[in-house]
The first five atom37 places (N, CA, C, CB, O) and aatype in JSON, in Angstrom:
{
  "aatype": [20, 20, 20, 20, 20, 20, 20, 20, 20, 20, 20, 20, 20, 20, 20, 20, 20, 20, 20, 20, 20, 20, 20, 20, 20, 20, 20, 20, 20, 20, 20, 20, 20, 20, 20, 20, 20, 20, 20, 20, 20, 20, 20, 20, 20, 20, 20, 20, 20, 20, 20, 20, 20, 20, 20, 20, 20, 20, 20, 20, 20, 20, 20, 20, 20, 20, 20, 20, 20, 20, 20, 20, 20, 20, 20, 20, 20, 20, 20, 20, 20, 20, 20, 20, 20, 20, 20, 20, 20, 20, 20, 20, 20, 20, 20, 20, 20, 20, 20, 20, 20, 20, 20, 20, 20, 20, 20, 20, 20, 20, 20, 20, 20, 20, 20, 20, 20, 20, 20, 20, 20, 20, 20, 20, 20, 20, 20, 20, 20, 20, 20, 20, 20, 20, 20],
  "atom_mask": [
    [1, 1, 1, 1, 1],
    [1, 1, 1, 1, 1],
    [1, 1, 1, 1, 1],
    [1, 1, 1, 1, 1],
    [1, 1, 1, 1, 1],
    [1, 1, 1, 1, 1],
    [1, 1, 1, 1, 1],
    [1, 1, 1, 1, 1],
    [1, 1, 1, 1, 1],
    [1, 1, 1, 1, 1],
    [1, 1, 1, 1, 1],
    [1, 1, 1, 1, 1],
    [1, 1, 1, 1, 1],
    [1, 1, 1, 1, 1],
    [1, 1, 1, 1, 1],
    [1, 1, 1, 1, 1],
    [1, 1, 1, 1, 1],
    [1, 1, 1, 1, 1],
    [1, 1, 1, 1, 1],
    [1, 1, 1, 1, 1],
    [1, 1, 1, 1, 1],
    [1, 1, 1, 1, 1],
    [1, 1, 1, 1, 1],
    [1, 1, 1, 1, 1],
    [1, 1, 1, 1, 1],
    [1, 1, 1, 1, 1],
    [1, 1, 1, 1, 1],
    [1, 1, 1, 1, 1],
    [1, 1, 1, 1, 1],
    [1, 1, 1, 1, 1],
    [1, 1, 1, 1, 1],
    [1, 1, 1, 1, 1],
    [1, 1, 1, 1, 1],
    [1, 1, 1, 1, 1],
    [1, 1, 1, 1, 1],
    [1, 1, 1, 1, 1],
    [1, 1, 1, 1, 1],
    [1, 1, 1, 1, 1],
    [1, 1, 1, 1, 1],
    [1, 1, 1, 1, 1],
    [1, 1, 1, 1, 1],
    [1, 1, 1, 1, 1],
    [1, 1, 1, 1, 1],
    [1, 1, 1, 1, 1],
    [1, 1, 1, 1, 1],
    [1, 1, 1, 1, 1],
    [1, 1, 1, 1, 1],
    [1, 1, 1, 1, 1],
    [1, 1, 1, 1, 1],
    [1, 1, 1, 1, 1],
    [1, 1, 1, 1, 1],
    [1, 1, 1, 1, 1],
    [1, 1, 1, 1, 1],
    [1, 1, 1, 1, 1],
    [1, 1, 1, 1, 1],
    [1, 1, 1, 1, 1],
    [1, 1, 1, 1, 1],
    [1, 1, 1, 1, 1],
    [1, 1, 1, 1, 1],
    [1, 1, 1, 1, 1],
    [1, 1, 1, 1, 1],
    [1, 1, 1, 1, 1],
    [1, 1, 1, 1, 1],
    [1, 1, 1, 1, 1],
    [1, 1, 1, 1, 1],
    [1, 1, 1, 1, 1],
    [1, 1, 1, 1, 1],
    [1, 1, 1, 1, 1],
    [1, 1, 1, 1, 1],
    [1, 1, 1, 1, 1],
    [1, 1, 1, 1, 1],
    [1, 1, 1, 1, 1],
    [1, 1, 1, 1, 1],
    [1, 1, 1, 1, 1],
    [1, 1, 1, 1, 1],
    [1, 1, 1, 1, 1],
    [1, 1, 1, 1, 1],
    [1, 1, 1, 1, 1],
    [1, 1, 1, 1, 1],
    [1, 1, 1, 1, 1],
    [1, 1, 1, 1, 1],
    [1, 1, 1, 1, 1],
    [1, 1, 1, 1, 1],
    [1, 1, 1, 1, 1],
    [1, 1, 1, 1, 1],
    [1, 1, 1, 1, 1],
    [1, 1, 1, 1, 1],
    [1, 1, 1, 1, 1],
    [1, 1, 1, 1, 1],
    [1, 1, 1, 1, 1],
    [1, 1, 1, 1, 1],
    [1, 1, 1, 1, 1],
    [1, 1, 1, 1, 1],
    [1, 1, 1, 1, 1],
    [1, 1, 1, 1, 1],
    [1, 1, 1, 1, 1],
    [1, 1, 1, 1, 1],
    [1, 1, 1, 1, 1],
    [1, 1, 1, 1, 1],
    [1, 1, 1, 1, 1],
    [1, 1, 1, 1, 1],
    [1, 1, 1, 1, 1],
    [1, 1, 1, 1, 1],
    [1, 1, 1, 1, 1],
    [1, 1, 1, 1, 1],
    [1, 1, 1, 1, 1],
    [1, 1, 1, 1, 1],
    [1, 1, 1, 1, 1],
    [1, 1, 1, 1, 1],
    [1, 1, 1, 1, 1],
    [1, 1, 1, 1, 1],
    [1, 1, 1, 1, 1],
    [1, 1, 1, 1, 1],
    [1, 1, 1, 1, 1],
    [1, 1, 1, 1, 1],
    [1, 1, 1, 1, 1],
    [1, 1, 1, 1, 1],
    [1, 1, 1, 1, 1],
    [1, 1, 1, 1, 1],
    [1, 1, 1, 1, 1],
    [1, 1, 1, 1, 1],
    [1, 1, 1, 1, 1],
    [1, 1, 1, 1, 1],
    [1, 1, 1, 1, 1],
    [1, 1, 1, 1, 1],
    [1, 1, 1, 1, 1],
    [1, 1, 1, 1, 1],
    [1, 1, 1, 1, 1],
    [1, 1, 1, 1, 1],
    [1, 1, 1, 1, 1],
    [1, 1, 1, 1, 1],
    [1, 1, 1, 1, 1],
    [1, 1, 1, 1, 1],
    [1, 1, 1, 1, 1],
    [1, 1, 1, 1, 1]
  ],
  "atom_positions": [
    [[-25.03, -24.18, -12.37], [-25.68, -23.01, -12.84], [-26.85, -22.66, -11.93], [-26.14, -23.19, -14.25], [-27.38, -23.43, -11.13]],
    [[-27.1, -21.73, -12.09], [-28.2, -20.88, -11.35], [-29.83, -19.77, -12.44], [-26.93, -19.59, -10.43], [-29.84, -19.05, -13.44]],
    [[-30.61, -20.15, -11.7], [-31.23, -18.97, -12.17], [-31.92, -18.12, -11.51], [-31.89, -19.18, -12.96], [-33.04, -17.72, -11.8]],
    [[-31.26, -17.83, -10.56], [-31.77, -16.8, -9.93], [-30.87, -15.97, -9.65], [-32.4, -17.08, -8.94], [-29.76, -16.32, -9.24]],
    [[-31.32, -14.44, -9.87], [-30.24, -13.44, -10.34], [-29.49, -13.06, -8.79], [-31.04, -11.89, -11.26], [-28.43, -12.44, -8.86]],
    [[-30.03, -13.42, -7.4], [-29.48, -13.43, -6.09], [-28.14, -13.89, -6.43], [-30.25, -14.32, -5.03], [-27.23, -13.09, -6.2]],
    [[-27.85, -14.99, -6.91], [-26.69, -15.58, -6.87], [-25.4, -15.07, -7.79], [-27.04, -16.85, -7.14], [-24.23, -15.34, -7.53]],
    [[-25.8, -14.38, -8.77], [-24.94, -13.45, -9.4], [-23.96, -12.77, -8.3], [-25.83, -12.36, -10.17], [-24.5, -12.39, -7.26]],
    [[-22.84, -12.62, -8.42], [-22.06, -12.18, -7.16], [-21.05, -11.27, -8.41], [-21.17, -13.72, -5.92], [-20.8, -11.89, -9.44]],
    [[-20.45, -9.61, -8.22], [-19.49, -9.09, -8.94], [-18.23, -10.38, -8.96], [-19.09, -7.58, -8.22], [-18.31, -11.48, -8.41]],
    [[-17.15, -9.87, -9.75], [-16.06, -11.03, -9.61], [-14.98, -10.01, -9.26], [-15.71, -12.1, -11.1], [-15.07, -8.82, -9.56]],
    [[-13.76, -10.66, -8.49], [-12.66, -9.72, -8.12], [-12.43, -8.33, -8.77], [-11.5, -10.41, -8.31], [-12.34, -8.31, -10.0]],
    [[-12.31, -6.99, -7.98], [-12.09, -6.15, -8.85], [-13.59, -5.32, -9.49], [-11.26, -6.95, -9.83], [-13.7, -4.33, -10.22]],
    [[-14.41, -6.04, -8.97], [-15.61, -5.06, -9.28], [-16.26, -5.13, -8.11], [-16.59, -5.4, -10.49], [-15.78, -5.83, -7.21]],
    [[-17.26, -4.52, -7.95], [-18.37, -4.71, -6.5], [-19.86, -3.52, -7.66], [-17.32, -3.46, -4.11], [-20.08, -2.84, -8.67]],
    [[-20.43, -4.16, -6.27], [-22.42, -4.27, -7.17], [-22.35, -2.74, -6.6], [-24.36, -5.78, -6.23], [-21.83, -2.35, -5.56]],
    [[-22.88, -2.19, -7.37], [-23.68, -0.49, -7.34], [-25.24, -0.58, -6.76], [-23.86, 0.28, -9.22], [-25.9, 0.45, -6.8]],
    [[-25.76, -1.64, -6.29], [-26.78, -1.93, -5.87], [-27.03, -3.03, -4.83], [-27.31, -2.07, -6.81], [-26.7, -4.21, -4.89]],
    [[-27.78, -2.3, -3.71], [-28.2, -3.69, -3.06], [-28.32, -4.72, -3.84], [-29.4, -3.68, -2.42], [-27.55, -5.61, -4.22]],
    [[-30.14, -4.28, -4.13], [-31.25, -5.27, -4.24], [-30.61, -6.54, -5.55], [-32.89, -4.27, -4.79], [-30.21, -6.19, -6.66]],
    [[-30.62, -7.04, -5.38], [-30.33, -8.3, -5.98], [-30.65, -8.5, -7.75], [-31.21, -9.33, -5.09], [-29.96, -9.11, -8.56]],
    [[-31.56, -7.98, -7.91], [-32.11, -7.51, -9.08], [-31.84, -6.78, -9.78], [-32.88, -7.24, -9.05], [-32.0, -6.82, -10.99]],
    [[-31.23, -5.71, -8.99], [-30.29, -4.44, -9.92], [-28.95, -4.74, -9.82], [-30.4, -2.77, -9.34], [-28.33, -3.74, -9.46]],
    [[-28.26, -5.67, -9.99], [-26.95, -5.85, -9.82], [-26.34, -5.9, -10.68], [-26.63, -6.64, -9.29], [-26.19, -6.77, -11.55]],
    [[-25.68, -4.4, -10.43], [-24.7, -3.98, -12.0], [-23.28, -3.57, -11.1], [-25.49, -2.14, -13.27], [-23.08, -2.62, -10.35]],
    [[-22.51, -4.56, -11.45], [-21.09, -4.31, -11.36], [-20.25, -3.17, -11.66], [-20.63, -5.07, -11.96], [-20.74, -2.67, -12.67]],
    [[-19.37, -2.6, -11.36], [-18.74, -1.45, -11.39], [-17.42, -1.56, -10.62], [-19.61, -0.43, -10.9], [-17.11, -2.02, -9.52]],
    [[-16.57, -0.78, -11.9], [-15.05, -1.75, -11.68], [-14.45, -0.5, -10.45], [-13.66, -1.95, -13.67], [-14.41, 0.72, -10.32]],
    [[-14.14, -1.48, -9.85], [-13.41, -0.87, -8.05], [-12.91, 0.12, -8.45], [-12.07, -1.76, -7.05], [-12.34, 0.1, -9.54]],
    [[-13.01, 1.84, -7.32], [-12.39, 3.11, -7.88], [-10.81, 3.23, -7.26], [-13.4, 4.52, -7.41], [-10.55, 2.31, -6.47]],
    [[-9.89, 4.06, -7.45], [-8.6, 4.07, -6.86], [-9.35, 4.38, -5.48], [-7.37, 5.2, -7.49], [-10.45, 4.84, -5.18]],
    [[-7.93, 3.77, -4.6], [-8.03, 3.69, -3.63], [-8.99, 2.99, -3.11], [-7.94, 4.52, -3.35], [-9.35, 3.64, -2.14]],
    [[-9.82, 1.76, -3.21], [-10.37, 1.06, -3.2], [-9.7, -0.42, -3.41], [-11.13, 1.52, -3.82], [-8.84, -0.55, -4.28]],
    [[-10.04, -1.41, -2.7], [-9.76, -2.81, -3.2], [-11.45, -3.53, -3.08], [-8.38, -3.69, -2.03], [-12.29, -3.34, -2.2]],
    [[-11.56, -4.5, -4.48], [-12.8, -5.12, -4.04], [-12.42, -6.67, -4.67], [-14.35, -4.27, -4.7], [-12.03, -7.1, -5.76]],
    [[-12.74, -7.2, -3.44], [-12.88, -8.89, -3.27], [-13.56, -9.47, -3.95], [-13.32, -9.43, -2.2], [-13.52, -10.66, -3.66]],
    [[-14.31, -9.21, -4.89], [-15.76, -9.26, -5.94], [-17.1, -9.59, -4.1], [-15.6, -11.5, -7.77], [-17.04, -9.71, -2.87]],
    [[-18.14, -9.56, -5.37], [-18.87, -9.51, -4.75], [-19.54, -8.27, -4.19], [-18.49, -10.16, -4.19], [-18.86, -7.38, -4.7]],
    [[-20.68, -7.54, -3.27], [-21.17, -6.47, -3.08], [-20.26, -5.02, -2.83], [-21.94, -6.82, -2.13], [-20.38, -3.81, -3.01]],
    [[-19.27, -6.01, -2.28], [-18.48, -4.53, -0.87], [-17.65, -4.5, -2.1], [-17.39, -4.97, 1.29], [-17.45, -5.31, -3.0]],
    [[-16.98, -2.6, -1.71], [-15.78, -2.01, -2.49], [-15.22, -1.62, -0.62], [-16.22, -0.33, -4.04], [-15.85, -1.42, 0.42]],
    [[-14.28, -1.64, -0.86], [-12.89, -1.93, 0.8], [-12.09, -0.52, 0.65], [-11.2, -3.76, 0.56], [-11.55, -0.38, -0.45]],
    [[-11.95, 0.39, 1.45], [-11.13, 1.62, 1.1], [-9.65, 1.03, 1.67], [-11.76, 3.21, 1.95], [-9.47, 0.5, 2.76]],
    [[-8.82, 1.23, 0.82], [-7.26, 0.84, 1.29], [-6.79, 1.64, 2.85], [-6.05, 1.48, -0.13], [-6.99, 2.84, 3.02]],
    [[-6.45, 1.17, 3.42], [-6.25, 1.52, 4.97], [-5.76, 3.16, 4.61], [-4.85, 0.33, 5.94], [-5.58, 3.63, 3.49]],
    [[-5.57, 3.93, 6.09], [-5.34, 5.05, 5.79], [-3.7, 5.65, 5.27], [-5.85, 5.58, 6.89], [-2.69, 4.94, 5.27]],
    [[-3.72, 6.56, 5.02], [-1.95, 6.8, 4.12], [-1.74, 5.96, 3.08], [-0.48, 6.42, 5.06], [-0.62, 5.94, 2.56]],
    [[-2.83, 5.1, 2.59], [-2.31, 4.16, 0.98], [-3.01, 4.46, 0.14], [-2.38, 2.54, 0.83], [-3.86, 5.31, 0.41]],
    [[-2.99, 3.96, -1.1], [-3.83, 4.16, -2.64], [-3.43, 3.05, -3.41], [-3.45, 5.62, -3.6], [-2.44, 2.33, -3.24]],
    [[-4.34, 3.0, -4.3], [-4.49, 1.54, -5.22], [-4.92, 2.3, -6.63], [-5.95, 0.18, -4.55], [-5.14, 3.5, -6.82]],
    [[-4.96, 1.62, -7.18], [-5.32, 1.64, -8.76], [-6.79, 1.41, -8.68], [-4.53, 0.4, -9.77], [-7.34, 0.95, -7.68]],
    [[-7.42, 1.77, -9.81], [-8.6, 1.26, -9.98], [-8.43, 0.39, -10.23], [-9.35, 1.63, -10.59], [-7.3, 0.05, -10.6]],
    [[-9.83, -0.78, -10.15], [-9.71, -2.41, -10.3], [-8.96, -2.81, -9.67], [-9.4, -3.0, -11.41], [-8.4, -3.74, -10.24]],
    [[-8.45, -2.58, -8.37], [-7.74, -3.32, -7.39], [-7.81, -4.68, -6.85], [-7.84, -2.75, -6.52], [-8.26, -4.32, -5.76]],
    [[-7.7, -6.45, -6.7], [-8.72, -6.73, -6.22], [-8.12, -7.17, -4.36], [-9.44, -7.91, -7.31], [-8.83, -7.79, -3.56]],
    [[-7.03, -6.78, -4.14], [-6.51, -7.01, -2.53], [-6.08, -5.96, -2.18], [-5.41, -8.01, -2.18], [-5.65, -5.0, -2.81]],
    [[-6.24, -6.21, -0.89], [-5.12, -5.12, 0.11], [-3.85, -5.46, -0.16], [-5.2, -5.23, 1.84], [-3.19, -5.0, 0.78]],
    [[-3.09, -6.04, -0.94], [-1.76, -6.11, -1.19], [-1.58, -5.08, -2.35], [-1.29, -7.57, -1.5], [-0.44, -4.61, -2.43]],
    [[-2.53, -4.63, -3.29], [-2.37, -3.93, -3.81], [-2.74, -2.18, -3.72], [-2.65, -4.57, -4.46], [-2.69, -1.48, -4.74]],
    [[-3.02, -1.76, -2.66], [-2.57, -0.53, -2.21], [-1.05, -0.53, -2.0], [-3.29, -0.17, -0.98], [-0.32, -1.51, -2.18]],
    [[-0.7, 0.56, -1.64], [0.63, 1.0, -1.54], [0.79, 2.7, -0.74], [1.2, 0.95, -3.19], [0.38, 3.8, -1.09]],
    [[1.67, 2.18, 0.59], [1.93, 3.58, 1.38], [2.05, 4.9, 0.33], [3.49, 3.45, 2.29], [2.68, 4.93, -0.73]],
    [[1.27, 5.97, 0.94], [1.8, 6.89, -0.19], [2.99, 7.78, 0.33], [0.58, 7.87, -0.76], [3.37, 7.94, 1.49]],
    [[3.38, 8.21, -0.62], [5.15, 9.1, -0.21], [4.95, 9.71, 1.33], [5.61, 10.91, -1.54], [3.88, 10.12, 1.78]],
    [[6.31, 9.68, 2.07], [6.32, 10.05, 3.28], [5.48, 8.74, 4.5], [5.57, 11.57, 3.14], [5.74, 8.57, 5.69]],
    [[4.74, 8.19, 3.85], [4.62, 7.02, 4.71], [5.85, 5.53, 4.29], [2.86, 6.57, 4.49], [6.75, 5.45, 3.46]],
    [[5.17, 4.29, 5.58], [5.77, 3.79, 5.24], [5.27, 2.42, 5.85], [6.83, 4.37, 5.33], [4.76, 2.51, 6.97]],
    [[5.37, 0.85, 5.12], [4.58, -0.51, 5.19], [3.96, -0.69, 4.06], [3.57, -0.63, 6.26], [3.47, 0.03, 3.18]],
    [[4.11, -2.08, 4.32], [3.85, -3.19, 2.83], [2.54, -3.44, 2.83], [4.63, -4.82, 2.78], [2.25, -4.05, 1.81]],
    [[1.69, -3.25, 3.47], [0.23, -3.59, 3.33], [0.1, -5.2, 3.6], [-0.35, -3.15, 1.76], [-0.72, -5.8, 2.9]],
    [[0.93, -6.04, 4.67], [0.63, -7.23, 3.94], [2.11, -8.32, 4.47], [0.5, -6.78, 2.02], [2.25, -9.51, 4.76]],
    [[3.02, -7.12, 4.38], [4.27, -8.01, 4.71], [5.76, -6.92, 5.18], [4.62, -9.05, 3.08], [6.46, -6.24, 4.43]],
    [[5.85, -7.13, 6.77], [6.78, -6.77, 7.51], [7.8, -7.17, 7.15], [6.66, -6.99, 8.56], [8.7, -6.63, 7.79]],
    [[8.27, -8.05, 6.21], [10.06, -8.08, 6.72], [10.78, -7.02, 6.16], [10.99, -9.46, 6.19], [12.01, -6.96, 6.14]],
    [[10.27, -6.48, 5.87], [11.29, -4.77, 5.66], [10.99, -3.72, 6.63], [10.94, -3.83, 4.09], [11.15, -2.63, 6.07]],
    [[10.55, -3.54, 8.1], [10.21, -2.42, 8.09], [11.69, -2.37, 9.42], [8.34, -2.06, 8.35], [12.41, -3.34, 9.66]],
    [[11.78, -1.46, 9.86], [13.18, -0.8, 10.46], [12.73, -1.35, 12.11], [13.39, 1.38, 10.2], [13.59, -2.08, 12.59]],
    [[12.1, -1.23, 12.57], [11.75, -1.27, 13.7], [10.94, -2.64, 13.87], [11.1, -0.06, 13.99], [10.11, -3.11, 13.09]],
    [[11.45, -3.23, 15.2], [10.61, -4.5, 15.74], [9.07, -4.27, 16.31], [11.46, -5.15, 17.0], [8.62, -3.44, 17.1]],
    [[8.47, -5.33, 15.6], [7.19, -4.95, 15.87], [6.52, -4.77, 17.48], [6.5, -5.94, 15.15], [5.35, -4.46, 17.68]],
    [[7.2, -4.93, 18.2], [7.1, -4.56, 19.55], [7.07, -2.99, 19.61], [8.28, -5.17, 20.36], [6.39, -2.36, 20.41]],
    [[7.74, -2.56, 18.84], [7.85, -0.82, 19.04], [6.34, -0.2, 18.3], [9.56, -0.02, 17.99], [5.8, 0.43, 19.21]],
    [[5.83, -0.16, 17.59], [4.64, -0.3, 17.13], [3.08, 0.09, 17.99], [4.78, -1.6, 16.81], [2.98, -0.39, 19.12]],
    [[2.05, 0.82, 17.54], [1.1, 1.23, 18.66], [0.62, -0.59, 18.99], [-0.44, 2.57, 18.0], [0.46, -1.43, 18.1]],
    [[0.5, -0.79, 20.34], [-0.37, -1.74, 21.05], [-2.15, -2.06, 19.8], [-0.73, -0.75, 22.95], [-2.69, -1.14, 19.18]],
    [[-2.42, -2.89, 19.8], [-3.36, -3.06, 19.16], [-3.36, -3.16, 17.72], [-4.01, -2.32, 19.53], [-4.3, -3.52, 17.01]],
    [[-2.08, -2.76, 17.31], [-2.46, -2.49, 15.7], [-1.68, -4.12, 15.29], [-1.51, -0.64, 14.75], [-1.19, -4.97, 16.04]],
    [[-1.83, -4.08, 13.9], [-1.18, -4.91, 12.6], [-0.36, -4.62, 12.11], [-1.72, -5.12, 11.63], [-0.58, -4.67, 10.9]],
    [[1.12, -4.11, 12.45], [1.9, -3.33, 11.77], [1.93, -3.74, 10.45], [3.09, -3.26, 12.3], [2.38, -2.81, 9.77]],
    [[1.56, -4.99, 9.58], [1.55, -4.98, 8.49], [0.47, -4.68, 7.82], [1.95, -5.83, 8.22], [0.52, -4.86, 6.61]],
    [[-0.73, -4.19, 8.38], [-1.64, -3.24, 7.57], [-1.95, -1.87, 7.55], [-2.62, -3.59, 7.67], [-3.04, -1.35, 7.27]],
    [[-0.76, -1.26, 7.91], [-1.14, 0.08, 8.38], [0.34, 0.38, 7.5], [-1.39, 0.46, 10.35], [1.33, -0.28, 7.19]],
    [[-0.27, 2.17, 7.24], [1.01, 2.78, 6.37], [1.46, 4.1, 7.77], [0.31, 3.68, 4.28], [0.74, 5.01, 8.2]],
    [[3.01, 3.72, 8.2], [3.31, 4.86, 9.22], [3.61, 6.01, 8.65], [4.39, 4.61, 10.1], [3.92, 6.12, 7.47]],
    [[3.53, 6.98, 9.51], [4.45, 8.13, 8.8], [6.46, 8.22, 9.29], [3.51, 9.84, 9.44], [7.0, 8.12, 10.4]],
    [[6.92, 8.39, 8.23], [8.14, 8.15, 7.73], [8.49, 8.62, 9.3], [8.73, 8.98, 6.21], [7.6, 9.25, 9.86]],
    [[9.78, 8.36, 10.09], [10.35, 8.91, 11.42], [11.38, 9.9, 11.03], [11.01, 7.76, 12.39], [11.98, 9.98, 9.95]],
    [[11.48, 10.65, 12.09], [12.68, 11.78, 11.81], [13.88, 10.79, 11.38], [13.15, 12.85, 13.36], [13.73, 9.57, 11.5]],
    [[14.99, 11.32, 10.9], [16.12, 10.65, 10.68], [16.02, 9.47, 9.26], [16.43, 9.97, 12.14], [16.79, 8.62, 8.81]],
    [[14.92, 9.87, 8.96], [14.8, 8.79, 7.83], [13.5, 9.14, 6.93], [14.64, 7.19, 8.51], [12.51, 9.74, 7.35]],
    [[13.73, 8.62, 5.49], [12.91, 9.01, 4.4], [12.01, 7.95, 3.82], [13.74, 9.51, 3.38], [12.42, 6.81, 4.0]],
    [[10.73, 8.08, 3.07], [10.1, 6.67, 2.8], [9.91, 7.14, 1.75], [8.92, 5.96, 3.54], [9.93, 8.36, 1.55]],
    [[9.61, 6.07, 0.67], [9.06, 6.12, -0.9], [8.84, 4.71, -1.04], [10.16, 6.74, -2.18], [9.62, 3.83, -0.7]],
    [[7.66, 4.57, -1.59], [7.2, 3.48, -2.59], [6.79, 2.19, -1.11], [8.84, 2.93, -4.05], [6.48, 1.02, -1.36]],
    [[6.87, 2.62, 0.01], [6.51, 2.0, 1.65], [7.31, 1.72, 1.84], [5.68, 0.99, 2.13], [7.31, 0.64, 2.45]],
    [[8.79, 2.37, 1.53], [10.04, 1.63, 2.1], [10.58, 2.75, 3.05], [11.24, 1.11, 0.86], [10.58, 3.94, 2.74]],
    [[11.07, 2.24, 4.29], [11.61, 3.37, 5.11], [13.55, 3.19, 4.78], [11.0, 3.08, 7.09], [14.21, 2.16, 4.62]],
    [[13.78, 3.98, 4.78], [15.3, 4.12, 4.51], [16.04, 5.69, 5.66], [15.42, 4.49, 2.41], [15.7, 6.86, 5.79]],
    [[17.26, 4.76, 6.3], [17.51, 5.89, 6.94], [18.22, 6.52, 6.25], [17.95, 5.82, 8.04], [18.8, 6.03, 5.28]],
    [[18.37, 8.36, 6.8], [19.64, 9.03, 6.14], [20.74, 8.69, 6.39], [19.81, 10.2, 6.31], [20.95, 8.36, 7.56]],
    [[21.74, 8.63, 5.52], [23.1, 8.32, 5.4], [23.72, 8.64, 6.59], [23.73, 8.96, 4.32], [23.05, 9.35, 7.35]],
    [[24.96, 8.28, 7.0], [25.93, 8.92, 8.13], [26.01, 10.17, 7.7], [27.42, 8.31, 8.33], [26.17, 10.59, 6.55]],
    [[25.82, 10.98, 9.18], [26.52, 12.06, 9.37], [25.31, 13.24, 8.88], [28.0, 11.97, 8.51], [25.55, 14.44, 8.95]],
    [[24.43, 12.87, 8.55], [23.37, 13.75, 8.32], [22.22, 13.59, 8.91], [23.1, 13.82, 7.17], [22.22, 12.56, 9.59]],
    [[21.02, 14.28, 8.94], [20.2, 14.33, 9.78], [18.95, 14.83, 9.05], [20.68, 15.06, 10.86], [18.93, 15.02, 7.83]],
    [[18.06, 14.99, 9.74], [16.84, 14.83, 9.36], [15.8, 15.14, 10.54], [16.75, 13.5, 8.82], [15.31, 14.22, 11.2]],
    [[15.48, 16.5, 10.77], [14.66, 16.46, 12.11], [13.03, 16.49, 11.94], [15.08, 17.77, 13.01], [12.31, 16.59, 12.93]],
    [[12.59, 16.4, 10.83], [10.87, 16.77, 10.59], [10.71, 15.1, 9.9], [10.37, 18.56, 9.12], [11.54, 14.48, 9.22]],
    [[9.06, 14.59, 10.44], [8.71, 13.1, 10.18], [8.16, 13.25, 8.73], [7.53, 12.37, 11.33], [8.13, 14.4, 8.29]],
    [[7.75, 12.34, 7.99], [7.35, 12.54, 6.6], [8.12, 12.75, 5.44], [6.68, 13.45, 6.58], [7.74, 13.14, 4.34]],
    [[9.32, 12.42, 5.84], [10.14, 13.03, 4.42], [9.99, 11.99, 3.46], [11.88, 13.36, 4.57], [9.91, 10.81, 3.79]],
    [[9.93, 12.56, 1.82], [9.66, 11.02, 1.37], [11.22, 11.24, 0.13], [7.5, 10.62, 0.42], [11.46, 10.43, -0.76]],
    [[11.95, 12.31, 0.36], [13.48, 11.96, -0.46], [14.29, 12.1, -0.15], [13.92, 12.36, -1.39], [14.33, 12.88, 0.8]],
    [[15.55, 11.54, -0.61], [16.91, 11.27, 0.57], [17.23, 13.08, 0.48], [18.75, 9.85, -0.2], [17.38, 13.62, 1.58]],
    [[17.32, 13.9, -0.61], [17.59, 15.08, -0.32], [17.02, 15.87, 0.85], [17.37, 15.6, -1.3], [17.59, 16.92, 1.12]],
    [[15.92, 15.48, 1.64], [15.59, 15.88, 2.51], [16.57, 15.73, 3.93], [14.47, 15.42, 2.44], [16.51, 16.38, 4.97]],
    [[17.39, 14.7, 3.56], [18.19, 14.61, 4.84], [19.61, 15.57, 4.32], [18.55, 12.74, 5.33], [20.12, 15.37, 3.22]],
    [[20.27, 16.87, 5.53], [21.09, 17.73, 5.58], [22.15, 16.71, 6.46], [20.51, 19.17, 6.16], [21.93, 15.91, 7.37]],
    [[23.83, 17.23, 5.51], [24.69, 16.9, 6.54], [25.0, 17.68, 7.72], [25.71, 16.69, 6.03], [24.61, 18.84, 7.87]],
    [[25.66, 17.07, 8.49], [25.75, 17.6, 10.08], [26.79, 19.0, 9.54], [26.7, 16.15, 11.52], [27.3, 19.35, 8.48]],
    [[26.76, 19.42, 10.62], [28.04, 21.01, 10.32], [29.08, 20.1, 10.43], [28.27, 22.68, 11.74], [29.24, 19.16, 11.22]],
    [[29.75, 20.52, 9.52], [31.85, 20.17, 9.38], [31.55, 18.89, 8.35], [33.1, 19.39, 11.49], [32.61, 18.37, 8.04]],
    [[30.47, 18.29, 7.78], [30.46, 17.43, 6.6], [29.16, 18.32, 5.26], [29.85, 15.57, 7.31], [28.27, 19.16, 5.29]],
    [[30.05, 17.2, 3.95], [29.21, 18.06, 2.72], [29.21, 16.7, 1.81], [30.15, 19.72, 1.84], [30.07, 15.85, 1.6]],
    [[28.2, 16.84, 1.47], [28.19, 15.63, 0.26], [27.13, 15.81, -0.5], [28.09, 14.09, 0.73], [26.9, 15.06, -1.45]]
  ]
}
């Protein structure tokens, strides 16, 4: 135990509305936010959103038309070699590629025989069949 109010730290899911040590009033993490407890509230990388009371970056999530797990690559379409130089492909949300649609951070290509020429699509209806097919 402690008595000194310095040592008070928020707990996962909240972060302090105040420096000073003395005024430390917790306040539960806003969407799009993750907080680790403790002072800092963390904005979910760019293209994702979280719930309020978030307390990881695993819990954001790409929003529609993007696409990544926040956290964990083995789903994404492309080898991480293809990817910008410098980045984390597993903390970043892409935008969806032509020829293919994303929802919920999953990239999925369009079916055979159809196409898809604009990036961002986030539903399979967005992908048109080629001329001489219909489905």
């Amino acid at each position: 135990g402690s008595d000194d109010a310095s040592d008070c730290l928020c707990k996962p899911g909240y972060y302090s509305l105040y420096e000073a040590p003395d005024d430390n009033i917790c306040q539960s993490c806003r969407a799009g936010f993750f907080c680790l407890g403790g002072p800092l509230e963390q904005a979910c990388p760019s293209n994702s959103s979280s719930a309020a009371g978030s307390v990881a970056v695993s819990a954001c999530s790409c929003d529609e038309g993007f696409f990544g797990s926040l956290g964990d690559s083995s789903h994404l379409l492309l080898p991480s070699y293809l990817y910008p130089l410098g980045t984390n492909e597993s903390s970043q949300c892409y935008i969806c590629e032509a020829g293919s649609w994303c929802s919920g951070g999953v990239q999925n290509l369009c079916p055979a025989y159809s196409i898809l020429n604009d990036a961002g699509a986030s539903v399979i209806t967005d992908c048109r069949c080629v001329a001489g097919y219909y489905g």
